[in-house]
C-alpha positions as CSV (number, residue, x, y, z in Angstrom):
1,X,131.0,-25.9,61.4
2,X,131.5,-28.4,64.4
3,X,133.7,-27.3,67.8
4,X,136.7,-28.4,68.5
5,X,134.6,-31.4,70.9
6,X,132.7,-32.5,68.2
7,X,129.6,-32.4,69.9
8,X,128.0,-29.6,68.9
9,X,127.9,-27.1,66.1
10,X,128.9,-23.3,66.8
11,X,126.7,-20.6,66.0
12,X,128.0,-18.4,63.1
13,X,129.4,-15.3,62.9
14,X,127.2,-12.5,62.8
15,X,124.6,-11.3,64.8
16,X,122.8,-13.6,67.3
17,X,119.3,-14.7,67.0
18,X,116.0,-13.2,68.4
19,X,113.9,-15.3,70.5
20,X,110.6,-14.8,71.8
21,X,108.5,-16.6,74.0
22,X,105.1,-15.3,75.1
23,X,102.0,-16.7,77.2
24,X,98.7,-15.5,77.3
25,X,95.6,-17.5,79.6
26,X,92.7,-16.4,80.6
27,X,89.7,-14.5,78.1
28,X,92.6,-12.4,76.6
29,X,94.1,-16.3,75.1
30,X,90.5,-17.2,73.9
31,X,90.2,-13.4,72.1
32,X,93.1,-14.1,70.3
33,X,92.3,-17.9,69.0
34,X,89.3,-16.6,68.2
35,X,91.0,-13.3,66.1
36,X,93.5,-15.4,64.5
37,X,90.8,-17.7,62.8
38,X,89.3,-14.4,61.6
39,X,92.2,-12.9,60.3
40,X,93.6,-16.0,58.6
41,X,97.2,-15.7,61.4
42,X,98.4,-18.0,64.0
43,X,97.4,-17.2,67.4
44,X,100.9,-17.4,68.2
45,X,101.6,-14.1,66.0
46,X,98.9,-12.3,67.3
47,X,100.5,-13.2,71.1
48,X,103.6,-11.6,70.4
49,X,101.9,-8.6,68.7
50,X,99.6,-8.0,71.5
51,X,102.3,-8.3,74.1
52,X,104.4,-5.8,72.2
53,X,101.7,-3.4,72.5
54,X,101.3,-3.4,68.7
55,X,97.8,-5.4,67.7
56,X,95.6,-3.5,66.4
57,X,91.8,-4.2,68.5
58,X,89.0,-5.0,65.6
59,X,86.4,-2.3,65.3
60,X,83.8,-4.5,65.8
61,X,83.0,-7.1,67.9
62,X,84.2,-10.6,66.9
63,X,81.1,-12.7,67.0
64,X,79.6,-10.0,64.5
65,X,79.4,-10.8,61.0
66,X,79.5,-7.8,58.4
């Protein structure tokens, strides 16, 4: 669907999109590179879940191999 100008679409009906936007620096960014390549996930997903208080810390440390 395209507004009335032409220029741009309109969103659709229903309810608007969730968008999140996190940054982590510092030893806390390198922790969660290093976690993702573990865990086979983007560092991005881990960002968010660690920002929502919801990733769950690794019960060992992550330069130890089982």
């Amino acid at each position: 669907m395209v507004s009335e100008a032409g220029c741009a679409p309109l969103p659709p009906d229903g309810p608007e999109p969730i968008q999140a936007r996190v940054t982590v620096s510092g030893t806390m960014a390198g922790v969660l590179r290093d976690l993702a390549v573990l865990d086979g996930r983007t560092p991005e997903a881990l960002a968010i879940e660690w920002a929502a208080g919801k990733l769950v810390n690794p019960e060992r440390p992550l330069d130890v191999r089982p």
